[in-house]
FIVEXDO-874774 format. One line per 4 residues: number of its first residue (from 1); for each residue x, z, y of N, C-alpha, C, O. Coordinates in steps of 0.02 Angstrom, whole numbers, plus 50000, padded with zeros to 5 digits. Each point is the difference from the previous one (the first is absolute). Example, Ala and Ser with C-alpha at 12.3 -4.5 7.8 and 13.67 -1.06 7.14 Angstrom:
2
1	50660:50390:49716:49955:50000:50059:50045:50000:50060:50052:50033:49999 | 49930:49931:50054:50042:50003:50059:49961:50037:50055:50025:50008:50055
This chain:
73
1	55280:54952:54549:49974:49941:50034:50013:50009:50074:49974:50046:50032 | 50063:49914:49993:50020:49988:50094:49993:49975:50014:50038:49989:50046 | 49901:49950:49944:49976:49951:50044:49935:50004:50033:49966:50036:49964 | 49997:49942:50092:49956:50019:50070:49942:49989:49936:50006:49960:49954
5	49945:50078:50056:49941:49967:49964:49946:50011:50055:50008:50042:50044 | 49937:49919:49950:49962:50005:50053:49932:50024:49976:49975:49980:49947 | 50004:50050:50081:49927:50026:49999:49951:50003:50061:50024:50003:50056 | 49911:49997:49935:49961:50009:50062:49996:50101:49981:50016:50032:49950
9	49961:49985:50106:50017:50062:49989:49911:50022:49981:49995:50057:49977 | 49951:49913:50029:49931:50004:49989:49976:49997:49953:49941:50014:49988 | 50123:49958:49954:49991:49975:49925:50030:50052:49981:50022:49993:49943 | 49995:50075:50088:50042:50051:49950:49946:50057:49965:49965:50035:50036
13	50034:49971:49891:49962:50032:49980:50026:50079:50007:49952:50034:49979 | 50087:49999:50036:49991:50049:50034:50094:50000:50050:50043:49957:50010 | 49952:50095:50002:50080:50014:50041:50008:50068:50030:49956:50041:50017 | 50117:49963:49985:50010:50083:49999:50073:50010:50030:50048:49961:49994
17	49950:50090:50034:50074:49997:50041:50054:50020:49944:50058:49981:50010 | 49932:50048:49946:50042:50014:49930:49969:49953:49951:49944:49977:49991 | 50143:50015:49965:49992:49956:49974:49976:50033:49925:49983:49957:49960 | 50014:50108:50016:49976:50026:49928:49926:50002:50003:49971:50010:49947
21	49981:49981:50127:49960:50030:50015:49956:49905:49997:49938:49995:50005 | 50103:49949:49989:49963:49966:50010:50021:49949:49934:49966:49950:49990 | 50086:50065:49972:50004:49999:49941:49936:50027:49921:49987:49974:49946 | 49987:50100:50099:49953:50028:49945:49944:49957:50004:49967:49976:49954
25	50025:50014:50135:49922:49964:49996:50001:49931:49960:49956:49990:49959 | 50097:49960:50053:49995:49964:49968:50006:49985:49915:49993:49946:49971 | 50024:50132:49995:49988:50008:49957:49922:50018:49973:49975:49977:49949 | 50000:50059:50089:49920:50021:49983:49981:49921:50023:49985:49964:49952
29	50011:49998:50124:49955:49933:49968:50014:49948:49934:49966:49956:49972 | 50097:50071:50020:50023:49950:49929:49942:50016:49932:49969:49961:49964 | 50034:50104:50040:49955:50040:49949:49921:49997:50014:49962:49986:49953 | 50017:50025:50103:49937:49995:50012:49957:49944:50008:49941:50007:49984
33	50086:49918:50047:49995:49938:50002:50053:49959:49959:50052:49977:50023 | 49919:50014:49890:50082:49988:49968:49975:49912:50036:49952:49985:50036 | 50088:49984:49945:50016:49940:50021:50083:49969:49987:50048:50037:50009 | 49958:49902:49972:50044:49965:49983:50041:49986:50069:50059:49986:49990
37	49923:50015:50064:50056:49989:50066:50027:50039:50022:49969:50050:50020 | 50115:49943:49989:50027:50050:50000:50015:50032:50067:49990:49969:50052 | 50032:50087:49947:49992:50039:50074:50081:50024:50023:50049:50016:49966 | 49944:49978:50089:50080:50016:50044:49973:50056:50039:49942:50017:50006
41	50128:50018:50025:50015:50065:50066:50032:49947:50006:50026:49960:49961 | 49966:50048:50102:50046:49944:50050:49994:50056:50078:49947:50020:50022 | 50129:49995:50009:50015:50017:50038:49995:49950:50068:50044:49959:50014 | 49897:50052:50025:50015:49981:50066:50049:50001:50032:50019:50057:50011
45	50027:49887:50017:50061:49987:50040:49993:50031:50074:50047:50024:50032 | 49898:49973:49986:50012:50027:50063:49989:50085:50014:50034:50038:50033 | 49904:49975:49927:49986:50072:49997:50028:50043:49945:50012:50060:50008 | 49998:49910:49935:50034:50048:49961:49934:50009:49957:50016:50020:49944
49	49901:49972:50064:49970:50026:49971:49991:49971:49918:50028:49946:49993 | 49952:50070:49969:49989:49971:49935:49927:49996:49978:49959:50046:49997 | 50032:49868:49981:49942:49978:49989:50013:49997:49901:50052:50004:49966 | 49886:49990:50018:49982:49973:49952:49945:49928:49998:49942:49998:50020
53	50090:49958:49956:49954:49940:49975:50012:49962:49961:50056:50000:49976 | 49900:49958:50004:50004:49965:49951:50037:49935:50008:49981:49952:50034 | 50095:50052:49917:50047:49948:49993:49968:49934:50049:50017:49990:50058 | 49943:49976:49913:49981:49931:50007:49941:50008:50092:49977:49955:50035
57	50020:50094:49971:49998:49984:50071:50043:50000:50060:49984:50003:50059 | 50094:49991:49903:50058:49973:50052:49973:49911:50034:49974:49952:49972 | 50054:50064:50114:50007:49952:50022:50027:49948:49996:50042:49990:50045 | 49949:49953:49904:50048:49952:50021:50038:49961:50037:50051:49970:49985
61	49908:50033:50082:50018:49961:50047:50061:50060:50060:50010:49998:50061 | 50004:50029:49909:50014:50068:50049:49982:50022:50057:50029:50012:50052 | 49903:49995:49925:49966:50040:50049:49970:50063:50000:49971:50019:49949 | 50031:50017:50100:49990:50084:49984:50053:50040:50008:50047:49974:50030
65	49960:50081:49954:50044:50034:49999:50041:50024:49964:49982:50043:49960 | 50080:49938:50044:50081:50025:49954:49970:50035:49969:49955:50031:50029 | 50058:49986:49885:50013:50068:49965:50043:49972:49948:50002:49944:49973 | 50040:50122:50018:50024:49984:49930:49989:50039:49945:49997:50061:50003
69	49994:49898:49933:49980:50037:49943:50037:50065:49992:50053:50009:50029 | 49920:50032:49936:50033:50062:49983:49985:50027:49923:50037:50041:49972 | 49906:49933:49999:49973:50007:49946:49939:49946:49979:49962:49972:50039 | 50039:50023:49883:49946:49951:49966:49969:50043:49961:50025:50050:49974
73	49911:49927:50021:49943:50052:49936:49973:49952:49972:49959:50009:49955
C-alpha cells in the first residue's frame, strides 16, 4: 500500500521507533481487547516513527499526519 493515509497522532494506540516492536504490541491489544475493528502500523512520514491504530480512525478529510500503512491485524 503507497498511498498518504492520515491519522491524528493522539488516536495512536501505541508507537515505537521499530517496526517488530510495534507490530507485537499491536498483536497483544488484538488479543487482550478482542474486537471486530481492524488495526494498522502505519509509518509516520515525517519521523519515521510507527503508530498503531485502529483502521477506521483514518482521516478523511486529510488531516493529520502522513503515514503509510505497513501492516493490517
Amino acid at each position: 500500500m503507497n498511498e498518504a493515509v492520515f491519522f491524528n497522532p493522539g488516536d495512536a494506540i501505541a508507537s515505537s521507533q521499530d517496526f517488530k516492536e510495534a507490530r507485537r504490541s499491536a498483536q497483544i491489544i488484538k488479543a487482550e481487547r478482542p474486537t471486530g475493528r481492524q488495526i494498522v502500523i502505519a509509518e509516520n512520514d515525517k519521523n519515521g516513527v510507527y503508530a498503531v491504530y485502529y483502521a477506521d480512525s483514518a482521516n478523511k478529510d486529510q488531516s493529520g499526519i502522513a503515514h503509510h500503512i505497513k501492516d493490517q491485524i
